[in-house]
C-alpha positions as CSV (number, residue, x, y, z in Angstrom):
1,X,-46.5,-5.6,-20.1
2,X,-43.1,-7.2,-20.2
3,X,-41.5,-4.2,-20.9
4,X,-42.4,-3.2,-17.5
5,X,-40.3,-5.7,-15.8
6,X,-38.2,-4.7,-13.3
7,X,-34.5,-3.4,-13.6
8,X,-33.5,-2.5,-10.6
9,X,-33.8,-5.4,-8.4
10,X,-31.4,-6.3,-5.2
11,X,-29.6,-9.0,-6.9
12,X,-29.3,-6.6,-10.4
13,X,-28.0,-3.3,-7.7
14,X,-25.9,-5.7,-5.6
15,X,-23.8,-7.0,-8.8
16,X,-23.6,-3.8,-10.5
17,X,-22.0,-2.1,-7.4
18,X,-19.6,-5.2,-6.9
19,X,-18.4,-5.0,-10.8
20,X,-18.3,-0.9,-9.9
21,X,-15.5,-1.7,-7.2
22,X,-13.7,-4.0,-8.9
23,X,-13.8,-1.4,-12.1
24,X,-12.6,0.9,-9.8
25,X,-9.6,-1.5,-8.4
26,X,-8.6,-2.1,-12.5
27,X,-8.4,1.6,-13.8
28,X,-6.1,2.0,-10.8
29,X,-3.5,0.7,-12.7
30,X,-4.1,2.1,-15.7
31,X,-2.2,5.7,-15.1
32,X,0.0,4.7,-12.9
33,X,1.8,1.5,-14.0
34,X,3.3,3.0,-17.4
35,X,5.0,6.2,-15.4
36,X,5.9,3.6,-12.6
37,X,7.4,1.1,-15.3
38,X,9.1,4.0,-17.6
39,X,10.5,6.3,-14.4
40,X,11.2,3.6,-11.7
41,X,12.0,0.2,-13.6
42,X,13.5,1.8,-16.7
43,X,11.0,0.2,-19.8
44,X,10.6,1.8,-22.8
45,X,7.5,1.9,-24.7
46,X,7.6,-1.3,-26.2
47,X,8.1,-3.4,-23.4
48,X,5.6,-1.0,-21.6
49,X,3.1,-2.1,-23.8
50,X,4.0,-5.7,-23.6
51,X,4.0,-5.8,-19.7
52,X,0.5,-4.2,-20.0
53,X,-0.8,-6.8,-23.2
54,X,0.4,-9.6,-20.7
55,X,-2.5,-9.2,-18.1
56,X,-5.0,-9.2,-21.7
57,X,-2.7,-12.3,-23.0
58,X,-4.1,-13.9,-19.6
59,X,-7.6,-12.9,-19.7
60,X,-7.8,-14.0,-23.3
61,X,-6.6,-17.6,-22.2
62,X,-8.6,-18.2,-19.0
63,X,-12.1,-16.6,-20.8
64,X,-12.7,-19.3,-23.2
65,X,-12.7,-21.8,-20.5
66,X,-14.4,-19.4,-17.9
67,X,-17.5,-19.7,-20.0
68,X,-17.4,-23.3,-20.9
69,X,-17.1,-23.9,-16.9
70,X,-19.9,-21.7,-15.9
71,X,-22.6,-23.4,-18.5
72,X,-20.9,-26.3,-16.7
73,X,-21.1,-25.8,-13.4
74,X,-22.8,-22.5,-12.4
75,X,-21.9,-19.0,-12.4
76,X,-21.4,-18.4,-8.3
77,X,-19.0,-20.0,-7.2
78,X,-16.5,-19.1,-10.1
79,X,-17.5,-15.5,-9.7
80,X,-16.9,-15.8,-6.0
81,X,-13.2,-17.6,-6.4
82,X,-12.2,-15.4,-9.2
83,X,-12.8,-12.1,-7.2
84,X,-11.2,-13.0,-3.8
85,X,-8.1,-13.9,-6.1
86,X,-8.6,-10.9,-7.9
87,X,-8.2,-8.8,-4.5
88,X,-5.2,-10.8,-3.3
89,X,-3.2,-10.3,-6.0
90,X,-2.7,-6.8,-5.9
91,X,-0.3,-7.3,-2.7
92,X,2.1,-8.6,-5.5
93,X,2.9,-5.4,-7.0
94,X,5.4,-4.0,-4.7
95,X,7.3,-6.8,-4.6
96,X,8.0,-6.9,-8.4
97,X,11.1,-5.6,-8.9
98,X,11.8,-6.4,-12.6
99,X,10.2,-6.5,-16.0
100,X,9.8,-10.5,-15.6
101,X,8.3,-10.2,-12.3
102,X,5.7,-7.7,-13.8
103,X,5.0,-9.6,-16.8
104,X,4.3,-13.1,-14.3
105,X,2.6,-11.2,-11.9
106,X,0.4,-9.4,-14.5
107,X,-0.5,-12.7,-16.1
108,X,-1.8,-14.3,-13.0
109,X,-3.8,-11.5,-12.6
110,X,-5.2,-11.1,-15.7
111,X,-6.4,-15.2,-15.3
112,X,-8.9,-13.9,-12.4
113,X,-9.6,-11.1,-14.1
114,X,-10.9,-12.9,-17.4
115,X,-12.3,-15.4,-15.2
116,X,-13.9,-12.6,-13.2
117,X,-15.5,-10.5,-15.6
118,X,-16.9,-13.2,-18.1
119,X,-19.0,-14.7,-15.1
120,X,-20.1,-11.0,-14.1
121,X,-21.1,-10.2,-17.8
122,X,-23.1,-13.6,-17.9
123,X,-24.9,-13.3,-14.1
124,X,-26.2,-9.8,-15.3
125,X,-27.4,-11.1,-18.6
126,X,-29.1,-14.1,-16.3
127,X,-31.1,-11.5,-13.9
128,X,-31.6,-8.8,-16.3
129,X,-35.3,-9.0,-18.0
130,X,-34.9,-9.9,-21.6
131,X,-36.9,-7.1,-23.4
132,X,-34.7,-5.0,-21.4
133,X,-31.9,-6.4,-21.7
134,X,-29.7,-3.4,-24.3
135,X,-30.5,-1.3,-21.5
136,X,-29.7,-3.1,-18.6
137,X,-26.4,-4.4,-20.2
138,X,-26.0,-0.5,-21.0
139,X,-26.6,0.5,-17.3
140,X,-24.6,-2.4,-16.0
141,X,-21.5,-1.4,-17.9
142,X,-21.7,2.1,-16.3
143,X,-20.4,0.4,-13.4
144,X,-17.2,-0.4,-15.1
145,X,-17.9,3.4,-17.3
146,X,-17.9,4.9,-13.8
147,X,-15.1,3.0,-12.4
148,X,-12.8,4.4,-15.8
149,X,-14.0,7.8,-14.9
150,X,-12.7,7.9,-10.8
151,X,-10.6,5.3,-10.5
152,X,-7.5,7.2,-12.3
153,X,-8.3,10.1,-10.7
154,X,-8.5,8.0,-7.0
155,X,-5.0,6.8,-8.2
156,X,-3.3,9.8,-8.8
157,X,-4.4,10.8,-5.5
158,X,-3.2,8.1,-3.1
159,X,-0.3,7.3,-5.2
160,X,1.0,11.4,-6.2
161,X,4.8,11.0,-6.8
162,X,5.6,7.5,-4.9
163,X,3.0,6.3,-2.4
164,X,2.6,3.1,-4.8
165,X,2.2,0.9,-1.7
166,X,-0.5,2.3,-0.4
167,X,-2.5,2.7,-3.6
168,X,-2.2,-1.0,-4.0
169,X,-3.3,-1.8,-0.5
170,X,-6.3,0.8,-1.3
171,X,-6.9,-1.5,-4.5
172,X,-7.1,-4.5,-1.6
173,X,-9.2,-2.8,0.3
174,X,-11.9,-1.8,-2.0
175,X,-12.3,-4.8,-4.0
176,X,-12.8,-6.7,-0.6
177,X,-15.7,-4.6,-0.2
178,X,-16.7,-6.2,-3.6
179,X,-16.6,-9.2,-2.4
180,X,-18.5,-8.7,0.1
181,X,-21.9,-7.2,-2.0
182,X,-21.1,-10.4,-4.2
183,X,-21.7,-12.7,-1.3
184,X,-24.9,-10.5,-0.6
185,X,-26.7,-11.6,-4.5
186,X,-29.2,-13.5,-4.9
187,X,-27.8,-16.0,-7.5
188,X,-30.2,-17.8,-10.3
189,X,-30.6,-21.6,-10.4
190,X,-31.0,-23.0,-14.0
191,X,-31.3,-26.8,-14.5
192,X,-28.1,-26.6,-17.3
193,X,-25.5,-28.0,-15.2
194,X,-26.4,-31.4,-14.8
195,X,-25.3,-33.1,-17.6
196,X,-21.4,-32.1,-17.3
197,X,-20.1,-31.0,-20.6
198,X,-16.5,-31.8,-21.9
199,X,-13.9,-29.4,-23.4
200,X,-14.0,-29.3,-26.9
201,X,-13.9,-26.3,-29.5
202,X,-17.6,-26.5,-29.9
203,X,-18.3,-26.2,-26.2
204,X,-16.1,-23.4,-25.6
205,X,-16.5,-21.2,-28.8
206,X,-20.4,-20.2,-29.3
207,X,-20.2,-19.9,-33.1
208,X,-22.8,-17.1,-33.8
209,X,-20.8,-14.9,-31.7
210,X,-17.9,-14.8,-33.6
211,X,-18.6,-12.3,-36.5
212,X,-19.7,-9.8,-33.5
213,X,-16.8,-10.8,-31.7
214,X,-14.4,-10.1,-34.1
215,X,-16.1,-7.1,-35.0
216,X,-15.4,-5.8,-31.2
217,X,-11.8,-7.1,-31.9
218,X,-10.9,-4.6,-34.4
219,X,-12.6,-1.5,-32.2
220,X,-11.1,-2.8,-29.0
221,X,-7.5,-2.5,-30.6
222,X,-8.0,1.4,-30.5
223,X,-9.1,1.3,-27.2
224,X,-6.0,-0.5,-25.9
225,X,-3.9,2.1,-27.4
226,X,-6.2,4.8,-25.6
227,X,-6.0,3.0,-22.0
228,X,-2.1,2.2,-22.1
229,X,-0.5,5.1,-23.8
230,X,-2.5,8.3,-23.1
231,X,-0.9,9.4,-20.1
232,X,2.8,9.4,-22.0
233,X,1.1,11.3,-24.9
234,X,-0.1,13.6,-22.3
235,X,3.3,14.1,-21.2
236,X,4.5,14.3,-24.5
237,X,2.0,17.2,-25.9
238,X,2.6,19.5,-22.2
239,X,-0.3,18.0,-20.0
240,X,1.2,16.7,-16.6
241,X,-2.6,15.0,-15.5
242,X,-4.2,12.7,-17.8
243,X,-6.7,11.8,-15.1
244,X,-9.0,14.9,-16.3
245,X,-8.8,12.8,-19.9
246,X,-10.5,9.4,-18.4
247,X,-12.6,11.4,-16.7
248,X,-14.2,13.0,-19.6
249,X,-13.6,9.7,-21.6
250,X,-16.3,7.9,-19.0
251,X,-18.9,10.8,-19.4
252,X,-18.8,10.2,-23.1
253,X,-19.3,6.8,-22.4
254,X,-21.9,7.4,-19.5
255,X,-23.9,9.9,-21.7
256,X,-23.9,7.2,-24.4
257,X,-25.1,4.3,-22.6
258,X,-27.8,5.7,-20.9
259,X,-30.3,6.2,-24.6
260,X,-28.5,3.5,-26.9
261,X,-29.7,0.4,-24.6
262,X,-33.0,1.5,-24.9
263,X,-32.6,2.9,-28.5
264,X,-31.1,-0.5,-29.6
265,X,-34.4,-2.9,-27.5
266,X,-36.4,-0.8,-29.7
267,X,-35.1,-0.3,-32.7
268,X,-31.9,-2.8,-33.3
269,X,-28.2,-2.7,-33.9
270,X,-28.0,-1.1,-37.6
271,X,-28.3,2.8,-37.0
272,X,-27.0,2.6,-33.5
273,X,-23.6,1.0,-33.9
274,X,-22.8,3.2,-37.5
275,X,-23.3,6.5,-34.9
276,X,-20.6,5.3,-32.4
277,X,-18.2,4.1,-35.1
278,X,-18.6,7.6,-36.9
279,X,-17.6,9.1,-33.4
280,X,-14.8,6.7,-33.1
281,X,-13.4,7.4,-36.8
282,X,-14.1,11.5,-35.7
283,X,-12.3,11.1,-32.4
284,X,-9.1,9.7,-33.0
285,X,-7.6,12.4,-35.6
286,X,-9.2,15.2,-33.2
287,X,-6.5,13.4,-30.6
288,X,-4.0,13.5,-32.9
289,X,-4.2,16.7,-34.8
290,X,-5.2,18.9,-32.4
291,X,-2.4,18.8,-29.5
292,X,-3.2,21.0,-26.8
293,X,-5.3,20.6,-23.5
294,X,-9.0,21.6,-25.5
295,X,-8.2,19.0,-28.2
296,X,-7.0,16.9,-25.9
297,X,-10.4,16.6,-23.7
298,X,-13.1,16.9,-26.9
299,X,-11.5,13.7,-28.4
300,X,-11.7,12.1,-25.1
301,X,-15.3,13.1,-25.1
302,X,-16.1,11.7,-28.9
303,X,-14.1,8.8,-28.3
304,X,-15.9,7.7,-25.3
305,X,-19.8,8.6,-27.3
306,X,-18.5,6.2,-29.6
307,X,-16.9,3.6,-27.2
308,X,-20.8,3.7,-24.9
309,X,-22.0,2.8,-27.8
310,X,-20.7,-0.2,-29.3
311,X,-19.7,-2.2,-26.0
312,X,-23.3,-2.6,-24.9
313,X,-24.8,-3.3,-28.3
314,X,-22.4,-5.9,-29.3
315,X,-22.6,-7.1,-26.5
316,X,-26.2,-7.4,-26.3
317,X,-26.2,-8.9,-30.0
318,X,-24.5,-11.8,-29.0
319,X,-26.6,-12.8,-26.3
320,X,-29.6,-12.5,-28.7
321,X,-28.3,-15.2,-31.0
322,X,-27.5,-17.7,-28.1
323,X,-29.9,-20.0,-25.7
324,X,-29.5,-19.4,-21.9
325,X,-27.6,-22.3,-21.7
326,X,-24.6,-21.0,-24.2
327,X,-24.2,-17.5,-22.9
328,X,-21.6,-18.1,-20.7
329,X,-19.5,-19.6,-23.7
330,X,-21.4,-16.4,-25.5
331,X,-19.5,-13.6,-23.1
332,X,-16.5,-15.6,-23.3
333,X,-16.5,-15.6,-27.2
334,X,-17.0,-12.2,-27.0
335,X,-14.6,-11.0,-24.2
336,X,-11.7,-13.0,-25.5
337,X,-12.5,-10.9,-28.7
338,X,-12.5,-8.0,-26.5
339,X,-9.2,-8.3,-24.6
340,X,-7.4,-10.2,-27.5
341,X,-8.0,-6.0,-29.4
342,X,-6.8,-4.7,-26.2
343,X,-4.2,-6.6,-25.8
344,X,-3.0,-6.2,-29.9
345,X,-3.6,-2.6,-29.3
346,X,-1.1,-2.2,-26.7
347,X,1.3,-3.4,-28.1
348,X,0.5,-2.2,-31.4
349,X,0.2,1.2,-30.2
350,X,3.4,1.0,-28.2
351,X,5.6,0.2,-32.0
352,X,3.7,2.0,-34.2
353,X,4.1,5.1,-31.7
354,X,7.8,3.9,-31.2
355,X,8.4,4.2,-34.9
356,X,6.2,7.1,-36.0
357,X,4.9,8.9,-32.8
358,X,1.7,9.0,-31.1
359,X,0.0,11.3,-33.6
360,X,0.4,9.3,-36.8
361,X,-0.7,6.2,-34.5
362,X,-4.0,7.5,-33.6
363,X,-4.5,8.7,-37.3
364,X,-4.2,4.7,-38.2
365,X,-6.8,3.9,-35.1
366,X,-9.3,6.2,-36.9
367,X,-8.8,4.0,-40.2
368,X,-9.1,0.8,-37.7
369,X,-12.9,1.9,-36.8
370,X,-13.3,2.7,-40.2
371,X,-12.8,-1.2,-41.2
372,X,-14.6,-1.5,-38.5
373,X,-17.7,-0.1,-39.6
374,X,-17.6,-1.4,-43.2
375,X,-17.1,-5.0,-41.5
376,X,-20.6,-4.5,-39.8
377,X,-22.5,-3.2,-42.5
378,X,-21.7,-6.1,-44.8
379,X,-21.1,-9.0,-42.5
380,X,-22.2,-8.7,-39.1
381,X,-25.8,-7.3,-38.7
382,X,-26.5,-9.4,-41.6
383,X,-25.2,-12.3,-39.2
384,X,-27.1,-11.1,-36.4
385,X,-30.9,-11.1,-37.8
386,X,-30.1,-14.2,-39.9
387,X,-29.3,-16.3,-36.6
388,X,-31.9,-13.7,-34.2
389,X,-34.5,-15.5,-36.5
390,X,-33.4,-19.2,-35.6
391,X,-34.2,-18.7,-31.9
C-alpha cells in the first residue's frame, strides 16, 4: 500500500528539526525588533514597517533565483550555504545603529533567508512520500508553526527590557545547532542537474504556480500585518505581553495542520481551503472589534485555524501541478508570492494603521481574505485540476 510509506524517516526528522531551529531563530525578531526600533532608534510606524518589509523585499529577490539554482545544481549545498550565513548574520544587529543600517542589514539577511527556506520547502517535498505528501508538508510546517509559538516567548525572556545582545547571540547559537542536524541528512540524488539550465523567465517562474501563488499573495498580506504590528496593538488596547498572542496563534495553526494534510491527500483543495479562509474573514474583525485580553487571544486562535490551513494546501497544490524537476522553481514561485504579501502587508498595515488605526486596518484584512476566497473558487482550483490532469 503506498499510502503506507513511511513519514517519519531520519532524513524527513533531521530537516524538520533543523527548519524548527531556524523558525525558532526568525520569530525572535518578530516581538522584539518593532519595540527596539520605536523605543530605542526613534521609528515610527511607517518606517517600522518598512525596516521590517525590507528583509521580505530580499527574500522575494533571492527566491526566484534560489529555485532556478537548485533544479540546477542541487538542493545541498545551497541549503548548507544559505543557513551558515543565515546564523552569522545575526551578530549584525547590535551594531546597527540607524534606520539605514537596519534596513541593509535586514536585506542581507532576508537574501539567506529566501535562499534558505525555498531549498528547505523543496528538500521536504523531495523526501516526503507523494500520496502523503498534504500531510507531511502539513507536519513539516509545524516546525516553523512551533517555532512562531516559542520563539517570541524565548525572546521576551532573554531580551526583557534591554538584554538585546544576548538574545541575538542566543539566535547564533541555536541556529548553529541547525546547522549542525542539516549536515546530519541524508540528501536525495536526482539525475536533473546535468544539463545546466540558463536564467530566463521561463526557468525561474513555474507557470502553473502562479494562480496559487497569487492566491497566497493576497492571504499572506494579512499575515504580515499580524507578525509586524501586533505587539504595538497590544500596547495600544492595555496588554503589555503579546507573546501569549503567538502563542495561541501557533496552536491554531498546530491544531489545523495536523487533519487538513490528510483531509486535503484524501479529499482535495476545494472544501478545505473555503474553511480556513472563512476563519480568516471571522478572525480579523474579532481582533478588531473586540479589544480586550479574551478578544484579543480567540482571534489569535481563529486566525491561526485559518492560517494552518491554507499554507500547507497551497502549498501542496503547487507541487501537484509541477514534475520533480521544476519544484524547486515551484517553491520559489510560490514563496516569492508568499513574502512579496508579507512584505505588502507590512507596510500596508503600518499606513493604513497610521492613517486610520489598527482596528479599521484589520476590518479591511478580513475583506482581503474575503477576495481571497472568491479568487479561489473561480480561478484557482479550477487551475489546479485542469493542469493536476496534465501530469
Amino acid at each position: 500500500m503506498q499510502n503506507k510509506q513511511p513519514l517519519w524517516t531520519r532524513s524527513f526528522t533531521l530537516l524538520a528539526l533543523a527548519n524548527l531551529l531556524m523558525a525558532i531563530a526568525f520569530y525572535f525578531m518578530l516581538p522584539i525588533l518593532p519595540v527596539y526600533l520605536e523605543d530605542v532608534i526613534g521609528a515610527g510606524k511607517g518606517e517600522i514597517g518598512i525596516v521590517l518589509a525590507f528583509y521580505t523585499i530580499a527574500a522575494l529577490i533571492i527566491r526566484l533565483f534560489a529555485g532556478w539554482a537548485i533544479d540546477t545544481y542541487g538542493r545541498k549545498r545551497i541549503y548548507l550555504v544559505s543557513y551558515i550565513l543565515f546564523s552569522l548574520l545575526f551578530i549584525g544587529y547590535p551594531l546597527a545603529f540607524s534606520i539605514i543600517l537596519f534596513m541593509l542589514l535586514r536585506f542581507v539577511h532576508g537574501l539567506t533567508w529566501g535562499a534558505l527556506t525555498t531549498t528547505s520547502s523543496t528538500l521536504a517535498v523531495d523526501i516526503i512520500p507523494s500520496p502523503r505528501r498534504g500531510e507531511g508538508i502539513g507536519f513539516f510546517g509545524l516546525s516553523m508553526t512551533i517555532g512562531m509559538a516559542i520563539g517570541p516567548l524565548i525572546a521576551i525572556l532573554i531580551a526583557g527590557d534591554s538584554r538585546y545582545f544576548t538574545l541575538f547571540i542566543s539566535a547564533i547559537f541555536i541556529t548553529m545547532i541547525g546547522v549542525t542536524l542539516a549536515f546530519m541528512v541524508k540528501y536525495p540524488k536526482f539525475n536533473i542537474n546535468k544539463i545546466q539550465k540558463k536564467i530566463s523567465a521561463k526557468n525561474l517562474i513555474a507557470k502553473p504556480a502562479i494562480p496559487i501563488s497569487l492566491n497566497m499573495m493576497l492571504i499572506m498580506f494579512t499575515y504580515g500585518g499580524i507578525l509586524s504590528f501586533i505587539a504595538l496593538y497590544a500596547k495600544e488596547i492595555g496588554i503589555s505581553n503579546s507573546g501569549p498572542f503567538f502563542l495561541v496563534l501557533s496552536i491554531g495553526i498546530g491544531l489545523s495542520r495536523i487533519g487538513s494534510g490528510k483531509f486535503f491527500d484524501r479529499n482535495g483543495p476545494l472544501l478545505v481551503t473555503v474553511i480556513g479562509c472563512l476563519f480568516l474573514i471571522a478572525g480579523f474583525p474579532v481582533l478588531a472589534l473586540y479589544a480586550n485580553a479574551i478578544g484579543f487571544h480567540i482571534a489569535a486562535l481563529i486566525i491561526g485555524l485559518g492560517f494552518g490551513v491554507i499554507m500547507p494546501t497551497f502549498q501542496a497544490m503547487i507541487n501537484n501541478v509541477v514534475p520533480q524537476e521544476r519544484r524547486g522553481a515551484a517553491n520559489s514561485t510560490f514563496l516569492t508570492s508568499f513574502d512579496l504579501g508579507i512584505g505588502l502587508g507590512m507596510v500596508g498595515t503600518g499606513l493604513l494603521s497610521e492613517w486610520f488605526g489598527f482596528k479599521t486596518t484589520f476590518l479591511v484584512s478580513s475583506g482581503v481574505n474575503f477576495a481571497a476566497v472568491l479568487y479561489f473558487l473561480i480561478y484557482s482550483s479550477k487551475h489546479y485540476h485542469r493542469n493536476l490532469k496534465l501530469r
